[in-house]
C-alpha positions as CSV (number, residue, x, y, z in Angstrom):
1,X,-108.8,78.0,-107.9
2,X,-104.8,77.7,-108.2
3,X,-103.8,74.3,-107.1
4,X,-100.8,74.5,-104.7
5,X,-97.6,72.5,-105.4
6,X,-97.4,69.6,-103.0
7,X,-93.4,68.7,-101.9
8,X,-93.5,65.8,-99.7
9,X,-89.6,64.8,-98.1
10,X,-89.3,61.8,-97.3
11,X,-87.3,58.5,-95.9
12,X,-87.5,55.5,-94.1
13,X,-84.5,55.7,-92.4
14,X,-83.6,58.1,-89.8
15,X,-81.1,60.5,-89.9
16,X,-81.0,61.7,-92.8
17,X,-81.7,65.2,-92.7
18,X,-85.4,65.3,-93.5
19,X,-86.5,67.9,-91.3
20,X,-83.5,70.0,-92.2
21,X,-84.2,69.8,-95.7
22,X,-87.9,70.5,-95.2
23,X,-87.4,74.1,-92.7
24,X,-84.4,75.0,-94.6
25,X,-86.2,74.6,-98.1
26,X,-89.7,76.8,-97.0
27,X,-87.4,79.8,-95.4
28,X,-85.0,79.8,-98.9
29,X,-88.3,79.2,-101.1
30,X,-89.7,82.2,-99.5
31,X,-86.5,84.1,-99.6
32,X,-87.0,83.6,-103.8
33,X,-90.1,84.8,-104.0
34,X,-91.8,86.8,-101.2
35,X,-95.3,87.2,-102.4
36,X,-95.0,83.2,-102.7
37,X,-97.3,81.2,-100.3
38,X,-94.9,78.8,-98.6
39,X,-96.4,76.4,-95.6
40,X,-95.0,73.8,-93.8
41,X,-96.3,71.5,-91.8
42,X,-94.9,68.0,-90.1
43,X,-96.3,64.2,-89.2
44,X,-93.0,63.8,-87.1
45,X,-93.3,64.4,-83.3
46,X,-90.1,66.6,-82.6
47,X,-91.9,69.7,-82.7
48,X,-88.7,71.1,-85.0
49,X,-90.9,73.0,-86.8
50,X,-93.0,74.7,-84.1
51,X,-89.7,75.4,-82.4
52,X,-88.5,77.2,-85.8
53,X,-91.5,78.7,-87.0
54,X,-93.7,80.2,-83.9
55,X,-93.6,83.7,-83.1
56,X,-94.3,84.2,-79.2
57,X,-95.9,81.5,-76.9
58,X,-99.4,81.4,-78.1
59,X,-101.4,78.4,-77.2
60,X,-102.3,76.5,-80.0
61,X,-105.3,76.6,-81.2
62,X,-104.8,73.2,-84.0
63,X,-102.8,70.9,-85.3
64,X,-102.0,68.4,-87.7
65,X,-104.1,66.4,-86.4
66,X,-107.1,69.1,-87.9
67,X,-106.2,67.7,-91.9
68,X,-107.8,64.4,-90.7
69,X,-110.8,65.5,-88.8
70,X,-112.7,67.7,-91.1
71,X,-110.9,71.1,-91.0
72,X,-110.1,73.0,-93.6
73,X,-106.4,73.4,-93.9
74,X,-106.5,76.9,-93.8
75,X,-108.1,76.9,-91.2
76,X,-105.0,75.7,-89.1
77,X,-102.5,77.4,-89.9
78,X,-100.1,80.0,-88.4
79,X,-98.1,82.6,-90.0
80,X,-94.6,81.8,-88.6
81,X,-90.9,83.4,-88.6
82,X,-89.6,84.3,-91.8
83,X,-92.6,84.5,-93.3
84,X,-93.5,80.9,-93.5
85,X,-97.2,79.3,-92.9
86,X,-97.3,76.3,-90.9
87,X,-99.4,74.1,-89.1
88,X,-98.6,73.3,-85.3
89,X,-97.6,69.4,-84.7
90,X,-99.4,66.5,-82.6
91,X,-97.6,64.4,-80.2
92,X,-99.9,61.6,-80.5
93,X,-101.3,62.3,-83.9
94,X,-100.9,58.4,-84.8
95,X,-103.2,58.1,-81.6
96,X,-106.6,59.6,-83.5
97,X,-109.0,57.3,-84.6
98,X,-109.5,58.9,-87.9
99,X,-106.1,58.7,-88.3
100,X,-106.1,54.8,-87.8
101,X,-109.2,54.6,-90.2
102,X,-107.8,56.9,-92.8
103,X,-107.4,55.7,-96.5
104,X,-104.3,56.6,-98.8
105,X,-106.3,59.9,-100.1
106,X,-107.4,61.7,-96.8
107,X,-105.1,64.5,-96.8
108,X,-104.9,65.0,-100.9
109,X,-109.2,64.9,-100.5
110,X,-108.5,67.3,-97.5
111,X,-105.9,69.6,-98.9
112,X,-108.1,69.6,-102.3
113,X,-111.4,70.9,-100.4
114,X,-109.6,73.8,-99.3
115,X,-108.0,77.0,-100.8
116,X,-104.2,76.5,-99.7
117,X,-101.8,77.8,-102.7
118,X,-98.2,78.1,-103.6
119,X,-96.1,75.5,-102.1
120,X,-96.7,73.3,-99.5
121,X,-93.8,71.2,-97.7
122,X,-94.7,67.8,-95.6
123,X,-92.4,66.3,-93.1
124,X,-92.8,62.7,-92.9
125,X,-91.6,60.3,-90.2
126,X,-89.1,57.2,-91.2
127,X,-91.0,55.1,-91.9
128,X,-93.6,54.0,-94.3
129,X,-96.8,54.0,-91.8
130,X,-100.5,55.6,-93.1
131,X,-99.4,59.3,-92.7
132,X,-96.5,59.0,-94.8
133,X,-98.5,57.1,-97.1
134,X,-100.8,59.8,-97.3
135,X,-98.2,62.6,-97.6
136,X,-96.4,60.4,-100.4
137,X,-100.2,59.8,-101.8
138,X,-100.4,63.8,-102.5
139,X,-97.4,64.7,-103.4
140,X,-96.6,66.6,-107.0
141,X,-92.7,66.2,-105.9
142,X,-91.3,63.5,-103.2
143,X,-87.3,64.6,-102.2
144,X,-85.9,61.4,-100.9
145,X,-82.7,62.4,-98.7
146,X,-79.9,59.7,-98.8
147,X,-76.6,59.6,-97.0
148,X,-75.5,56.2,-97.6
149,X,-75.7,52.4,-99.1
150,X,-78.8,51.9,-96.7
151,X,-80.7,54.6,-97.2
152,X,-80.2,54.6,-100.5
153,X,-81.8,50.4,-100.3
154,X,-84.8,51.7,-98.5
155,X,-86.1,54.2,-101.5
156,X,-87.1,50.4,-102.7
157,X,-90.6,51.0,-100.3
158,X,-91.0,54.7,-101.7
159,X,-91.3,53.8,-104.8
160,X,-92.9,50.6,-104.9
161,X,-95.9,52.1,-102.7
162,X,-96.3,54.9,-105.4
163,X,-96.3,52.7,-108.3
164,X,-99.4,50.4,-106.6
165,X,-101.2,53.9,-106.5
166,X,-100.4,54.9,-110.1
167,X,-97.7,57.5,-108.8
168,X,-95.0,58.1,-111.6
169,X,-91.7,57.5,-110.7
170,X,-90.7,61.1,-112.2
171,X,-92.3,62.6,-109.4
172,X,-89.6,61.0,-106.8
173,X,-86.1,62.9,-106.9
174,X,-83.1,61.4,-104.8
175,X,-81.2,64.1,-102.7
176,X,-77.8,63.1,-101.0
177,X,-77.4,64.9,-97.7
178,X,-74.8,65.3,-95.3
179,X,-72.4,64.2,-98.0
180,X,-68.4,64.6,-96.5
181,X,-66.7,66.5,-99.1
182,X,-64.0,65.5,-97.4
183,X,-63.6,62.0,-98.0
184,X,-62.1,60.8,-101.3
185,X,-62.3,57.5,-103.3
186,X,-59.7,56.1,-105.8
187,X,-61.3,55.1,-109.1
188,X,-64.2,56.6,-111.6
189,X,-66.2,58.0,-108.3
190,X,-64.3,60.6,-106.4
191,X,-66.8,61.1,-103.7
192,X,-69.7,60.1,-101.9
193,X,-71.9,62.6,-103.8
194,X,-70.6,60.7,-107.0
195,X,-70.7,57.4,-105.5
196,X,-74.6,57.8,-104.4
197,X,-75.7,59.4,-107.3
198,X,-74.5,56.1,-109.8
199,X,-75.9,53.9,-107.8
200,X,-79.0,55.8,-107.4
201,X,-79.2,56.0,-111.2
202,X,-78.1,52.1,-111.3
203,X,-80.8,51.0,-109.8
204,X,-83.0,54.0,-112.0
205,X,-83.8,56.8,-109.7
206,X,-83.7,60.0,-110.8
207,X,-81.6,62.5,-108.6
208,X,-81.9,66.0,-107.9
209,X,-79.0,68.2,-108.9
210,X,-76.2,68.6,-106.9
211,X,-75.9,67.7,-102.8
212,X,-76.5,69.0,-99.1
213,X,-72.9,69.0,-97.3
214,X,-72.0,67.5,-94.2
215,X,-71.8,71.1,-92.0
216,X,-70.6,71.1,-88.1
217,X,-71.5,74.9,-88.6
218,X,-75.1,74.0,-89.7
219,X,-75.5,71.1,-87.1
220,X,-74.8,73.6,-84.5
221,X,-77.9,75.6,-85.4
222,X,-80.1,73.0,-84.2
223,X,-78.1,72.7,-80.7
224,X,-77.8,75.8,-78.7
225,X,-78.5,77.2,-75.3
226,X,-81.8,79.6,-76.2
227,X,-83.2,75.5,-76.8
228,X,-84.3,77.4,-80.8
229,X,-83.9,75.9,-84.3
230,X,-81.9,78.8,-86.8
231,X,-82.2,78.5,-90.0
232,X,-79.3,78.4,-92.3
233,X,-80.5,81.4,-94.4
234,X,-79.7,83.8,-91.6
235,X,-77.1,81.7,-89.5
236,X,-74.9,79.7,-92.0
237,X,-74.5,82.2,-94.9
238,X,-70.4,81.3,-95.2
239,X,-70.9,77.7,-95.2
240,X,-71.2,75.3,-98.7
241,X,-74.5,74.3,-97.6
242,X,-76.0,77.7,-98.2
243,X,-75.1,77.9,-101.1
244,X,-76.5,74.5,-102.2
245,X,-79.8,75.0,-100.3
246,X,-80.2,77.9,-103.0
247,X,-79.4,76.1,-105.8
248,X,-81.9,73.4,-104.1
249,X,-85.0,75.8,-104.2
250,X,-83.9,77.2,-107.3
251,X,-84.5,74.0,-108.9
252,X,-88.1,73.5,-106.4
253,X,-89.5,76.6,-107.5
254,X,-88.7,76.1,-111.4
255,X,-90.4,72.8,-111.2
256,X,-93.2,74.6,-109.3
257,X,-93.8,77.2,-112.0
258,X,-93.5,74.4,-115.1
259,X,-95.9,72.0,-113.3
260,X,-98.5,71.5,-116.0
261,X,-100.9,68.8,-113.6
262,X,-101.2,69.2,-110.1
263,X,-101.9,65.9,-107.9
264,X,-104.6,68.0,-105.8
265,X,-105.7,69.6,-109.4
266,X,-106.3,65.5,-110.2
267,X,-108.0,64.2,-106.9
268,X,-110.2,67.9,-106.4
269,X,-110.7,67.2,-110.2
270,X,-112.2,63.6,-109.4
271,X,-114.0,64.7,-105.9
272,X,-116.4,67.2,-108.0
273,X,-116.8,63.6,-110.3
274,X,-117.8,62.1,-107.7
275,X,-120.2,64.4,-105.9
276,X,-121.8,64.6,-109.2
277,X,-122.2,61.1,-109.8
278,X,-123.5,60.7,-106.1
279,X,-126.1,63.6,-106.8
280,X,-127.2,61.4,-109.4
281,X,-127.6,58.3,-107.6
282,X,-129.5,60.1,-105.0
283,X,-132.0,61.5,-107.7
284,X,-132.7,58.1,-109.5
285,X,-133.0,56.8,-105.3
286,X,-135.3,59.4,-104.7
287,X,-137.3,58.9,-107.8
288,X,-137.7,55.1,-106.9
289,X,-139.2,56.2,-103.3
290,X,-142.4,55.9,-102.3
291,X,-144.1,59.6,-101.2
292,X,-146.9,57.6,-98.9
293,X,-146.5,54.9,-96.6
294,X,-146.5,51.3,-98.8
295,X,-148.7,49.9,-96.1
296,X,-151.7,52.3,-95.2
297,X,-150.9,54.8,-98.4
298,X,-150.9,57.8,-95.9
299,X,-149.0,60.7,-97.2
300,X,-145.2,61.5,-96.0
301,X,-143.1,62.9,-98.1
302,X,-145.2,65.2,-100.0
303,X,-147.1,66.4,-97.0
304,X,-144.2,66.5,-94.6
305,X,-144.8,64.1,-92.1
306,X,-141.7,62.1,-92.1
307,X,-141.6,62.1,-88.5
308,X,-144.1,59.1,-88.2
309,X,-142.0,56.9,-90.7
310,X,-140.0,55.1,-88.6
311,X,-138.9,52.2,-91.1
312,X,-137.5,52.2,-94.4
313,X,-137.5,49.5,-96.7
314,X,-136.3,48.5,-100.6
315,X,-136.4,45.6,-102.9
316,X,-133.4,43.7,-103.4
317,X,-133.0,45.1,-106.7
318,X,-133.1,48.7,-106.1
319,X,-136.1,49.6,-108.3
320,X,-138.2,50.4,-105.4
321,X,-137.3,52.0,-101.9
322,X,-140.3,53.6,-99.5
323,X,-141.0,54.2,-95.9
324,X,-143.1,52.5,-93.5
325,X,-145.3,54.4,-90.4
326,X,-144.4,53.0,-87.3
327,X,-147.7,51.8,-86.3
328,X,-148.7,50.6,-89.8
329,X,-145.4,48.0,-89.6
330,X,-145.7,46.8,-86.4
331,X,-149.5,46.1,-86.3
332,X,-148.7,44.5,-89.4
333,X,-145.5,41.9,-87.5
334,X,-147.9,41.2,-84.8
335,X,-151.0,40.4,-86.9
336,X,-149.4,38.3,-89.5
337,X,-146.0,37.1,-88.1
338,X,-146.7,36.9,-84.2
339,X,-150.1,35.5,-85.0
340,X,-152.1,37.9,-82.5
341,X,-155.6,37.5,-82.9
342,X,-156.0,40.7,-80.6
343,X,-155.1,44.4,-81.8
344,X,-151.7,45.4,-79.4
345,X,-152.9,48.7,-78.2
346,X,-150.2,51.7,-78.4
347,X,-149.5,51.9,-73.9
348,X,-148.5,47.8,-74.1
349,X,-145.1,46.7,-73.2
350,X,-144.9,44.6,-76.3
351,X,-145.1,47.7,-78.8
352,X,-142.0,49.5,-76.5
353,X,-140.7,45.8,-76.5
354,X,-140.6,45.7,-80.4
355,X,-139.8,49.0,-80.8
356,X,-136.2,48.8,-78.5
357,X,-135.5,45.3,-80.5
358,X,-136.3,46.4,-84.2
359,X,-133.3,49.4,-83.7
360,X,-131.0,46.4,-84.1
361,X,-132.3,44.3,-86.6
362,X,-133.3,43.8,-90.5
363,X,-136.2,42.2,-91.6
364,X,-136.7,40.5,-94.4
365,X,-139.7,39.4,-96.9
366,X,-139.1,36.5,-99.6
367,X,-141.3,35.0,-101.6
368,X,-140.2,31.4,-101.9
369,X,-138.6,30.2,-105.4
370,X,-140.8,27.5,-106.0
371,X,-144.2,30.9,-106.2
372,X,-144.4,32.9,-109.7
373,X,-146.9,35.7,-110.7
374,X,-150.1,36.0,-108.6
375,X,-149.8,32.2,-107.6
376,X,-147.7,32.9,-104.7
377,X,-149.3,32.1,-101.4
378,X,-146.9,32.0,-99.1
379,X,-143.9,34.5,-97.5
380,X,-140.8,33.8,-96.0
381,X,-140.4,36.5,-93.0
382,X,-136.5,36.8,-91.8
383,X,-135.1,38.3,-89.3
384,X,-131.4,38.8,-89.1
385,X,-129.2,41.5,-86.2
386,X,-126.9,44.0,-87.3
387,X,-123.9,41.7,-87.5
388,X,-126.2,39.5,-90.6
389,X,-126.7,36.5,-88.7
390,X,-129.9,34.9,-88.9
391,X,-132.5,35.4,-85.8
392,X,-135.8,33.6,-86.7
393,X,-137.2,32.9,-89.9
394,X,-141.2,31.8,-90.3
395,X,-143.2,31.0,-93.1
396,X,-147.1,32.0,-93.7
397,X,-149.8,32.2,-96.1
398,X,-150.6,35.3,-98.0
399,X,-154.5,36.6,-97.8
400,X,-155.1,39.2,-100.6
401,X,-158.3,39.6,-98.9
402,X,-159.4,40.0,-95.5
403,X,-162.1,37.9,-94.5
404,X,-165.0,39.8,-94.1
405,X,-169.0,39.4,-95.6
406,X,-169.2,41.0,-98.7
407,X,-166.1,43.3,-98.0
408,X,-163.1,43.0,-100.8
409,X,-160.7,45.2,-98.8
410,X,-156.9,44.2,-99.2
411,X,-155.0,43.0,-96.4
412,X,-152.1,45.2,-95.0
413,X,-149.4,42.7,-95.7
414,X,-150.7,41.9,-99.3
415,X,-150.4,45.9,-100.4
416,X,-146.8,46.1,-98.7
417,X,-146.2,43.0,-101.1
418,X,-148.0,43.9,-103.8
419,X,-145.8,47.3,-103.4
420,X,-142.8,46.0,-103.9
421,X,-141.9,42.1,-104.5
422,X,-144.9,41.5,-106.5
423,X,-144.3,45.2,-108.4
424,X,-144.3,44.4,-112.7
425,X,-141.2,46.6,-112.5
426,X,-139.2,44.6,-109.6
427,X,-137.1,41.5,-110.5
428,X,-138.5,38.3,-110.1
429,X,-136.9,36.2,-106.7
430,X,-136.3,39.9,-105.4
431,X,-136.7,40.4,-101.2
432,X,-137.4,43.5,-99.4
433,X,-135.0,44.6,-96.8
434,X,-136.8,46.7,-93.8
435,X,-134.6,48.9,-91.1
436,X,-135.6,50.9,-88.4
437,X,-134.3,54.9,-88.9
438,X,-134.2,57.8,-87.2
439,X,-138.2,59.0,-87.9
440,X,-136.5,62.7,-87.5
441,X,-135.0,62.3,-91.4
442,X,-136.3,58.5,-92.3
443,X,-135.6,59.4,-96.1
444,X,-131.7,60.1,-94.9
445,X,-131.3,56.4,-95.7
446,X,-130.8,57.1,-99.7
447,X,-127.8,59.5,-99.0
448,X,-124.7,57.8,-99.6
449,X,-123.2,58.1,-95.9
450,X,-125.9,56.1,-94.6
451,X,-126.3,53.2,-96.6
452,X,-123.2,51.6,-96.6
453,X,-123.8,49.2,-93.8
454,X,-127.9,48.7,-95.1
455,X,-125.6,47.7,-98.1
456,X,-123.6,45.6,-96.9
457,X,-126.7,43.8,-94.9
458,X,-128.0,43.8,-98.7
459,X,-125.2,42.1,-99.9
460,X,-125.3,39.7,-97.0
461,X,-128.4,38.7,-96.9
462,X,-128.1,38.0,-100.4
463,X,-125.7,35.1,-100.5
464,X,-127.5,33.6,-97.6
465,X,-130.3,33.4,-99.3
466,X,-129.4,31.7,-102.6
């Protein structure tokens, strides 16, 4: 699959042209090459690029918003004026809960699980907030537009955000914009073109070639009665700037073609890494679980009746993981840990009781530290809620036997034990975590988006246990 060529533009400062740049630069990239793919799409909230791009009044169908959610990008975009793809905007994209919980990598994972090709053009806002950061994050070139001194100072963020994440600085070009040709300097620097690019290189940014002009003509494109956005292609042909925009995308779609590594290439590259090495986590898990119920030895994986294991469980150390019958663990908590002398049948309250509480707890069986080797005769019983504090904790003896004449039948708490804590192949002063699951896919626990917070419990209970 051909990896497209990610252009991310750029700056925290307003003002500068961005979204100019960014329109301007898809219609003249596509004016280049016509059998080029060329989309477009924008984290700003102006809507300048819907306003350019759409042909009729559709409703839209998606948005922006779609690269965070779990579309595939082609799967939002539009085929626009001029022959240009985009995506429509959000208003409130910042509003979207995955957008708030999104890492760095969402859209380079996003755009790297999908088939988009050519060359692909982000609008960012100004400022350096998690959607920029996520634009910047996947870029293979980031055009930073500068007019002035200050802009100029805030590149500083730019490029210290994509050095924490490993970005080279190569990949970040400077681009004065809205340069007045007209103004002239006494000394070595003429003009502000001149002026910005040595203190750009001073401070030891690279910088594209040349400038984008200052225009009234141009800025009149974006201010007319019709309420449209024209590009400069078709609008401004006798002014400077068009000839500099086609210098501009000269220079884009030469680096485009000499791009060797592609930043999507790199992260979809590391995705099918990781899928591997998860596939191979969950195939050691699954190896290390349990086909029958640890307590009654009743058949569920292998004879399809996961539906009646309702709790999963695994030693501290990872080296064994199984599934518990609903029934078989809760006759089991009652007998040994709420000391009922009577059997709870299945239509009492208490059952229902347990059942409703268990959904938000762990449970937890130690042996203490002070036990070794088949000496152990005792069990600490923890029970801790979902946040990992500590509900009740109770210490009892541990039968191997029931007590019955001339019967040597095993108790149901001793074979859970001798299961898993007391196992040759688990780790001595290891614990077994228990949680309540779904019964519908009990073994669902071992894939990776599941486990996190049994974990994290893991982890916690852990260090309170030490």
């Amino acid at each position: 699959m051909q990896n497209p060529y990610i252009i991310t533009i750029s700056s925290e400062k307003g003002g500068v042209g961005k979204t100019t740049l960014a329109t301007n630069l898809a219609i003249y990239l596509k004016a280049l090459n016509e059998e080029l793919p060329v989309t477009l799409f924008s984290f700003d909230n102006h809507f300048s690029v819907d306003r350019m791009f759409r042909i009729g009044k559709n409703p839209v169908r998606s948005d922006v918003g779609g690269l965070f959610t779990g579309n595939r990008p082609e799967e939002l975009l539009e085929v626009g004026e001029y022959g240009v793809q985009f995506i429509p905007s959000n208003r409130r994209l910042e509003e979207l809960p995955e957008v708030r919980e999104a890492g760095y990598d969402r859209l380079a994972r996003t755009l790297a699980s999908g088939a988009l090709q050519g060359i692909v053009i982000i609008d960012t806002r100004p400022t350096l907030d998690i959607l920029t950061r996520n634009a910047l994050y996947a870029a293979d070139r980031v055009i930073i537009p500068v007019k002035d001194a200050p802009s100029l100072e805030n590149c500083k963020n730019l490029y210290d955000f994509c050095e924490s994440q490993g970005i080279s600085k190569r990949a970040l070009r400077l681009l004065p914009c809205l340069i007045d040709s007209r103004i002239r300097y006494k000394g070595p620097f003429t003009d502000a073109y001149q002026l910005l690019k040595a203190y750009a290189i001073n401070r030891g940014y690279h910088c594209m070639e040349g400038y984008i002009a200052k225009s009234p003509k141009v800025e009149s494109l974006n201010t007319n009665p019709e309420g449209r956005i024209y590009p400069i292609l078709t609008h401004g042909r006798g002014t400077n700037v068009h000839l500099q925009f086609s210098h501009l995308a000269r220079q884009v779609l030469l680096a485009a073609k000499d791009c060797k590594r592609h930043r999507i290439g790199e992260v979809r590259q590391r995705l099918i890494v990781q899928k591997q090495q998860r596939e191979q986590a969950l195939k050691q898990r699954r190896e290390h679980m349990a086909p029958n119920c640890l307590i009654c030895g009743g058949p569920l994986l292998e004879q399809k009746k996961e539906a009646s294991a309702a709790f999963y469980c695994e030693t501290s150390d990872g080296r064994i993981s199984g599934l518990l019958e609903e029934t078989c663990f809760s006759d089991l908590v009652f007998r040994y840990f709420y000391r009922s002398q009577k059997e709870i049948a299945p239509s009492n309250p208490l059952r229902e009781l347990f059942r409703e509480s268990a959904q938000r707890s762990y449970f937890v069986m130690r042996m203490p530290a002070a036990s070794n080797g088949f000496e152990k005769s005792s069990i600490a019983f923890h029970r801790f809620d979902d946040e990992g504090l500590e509900i009740s904790q109770k210490t009892i003896d541990i039968k191997e036997f029931k007590s019955r004449f001339l019967v040597r039948e095993k108790t149901k708490l001793y074979r859970l034990l001798e299961a898993t804590v007391l196992a040759e192949q688990v780790a001595d002063n290891s614990f077994l975590l228990i949680r309540r699951v779904d019964s519908a896919a009990a073994s669902g626990m071992l894939l990776d988006e599941h486990r996190e917070a049994f974990q994290q419990t893991m982890i916690g209970v852990t260090n309170k246990l030490r």
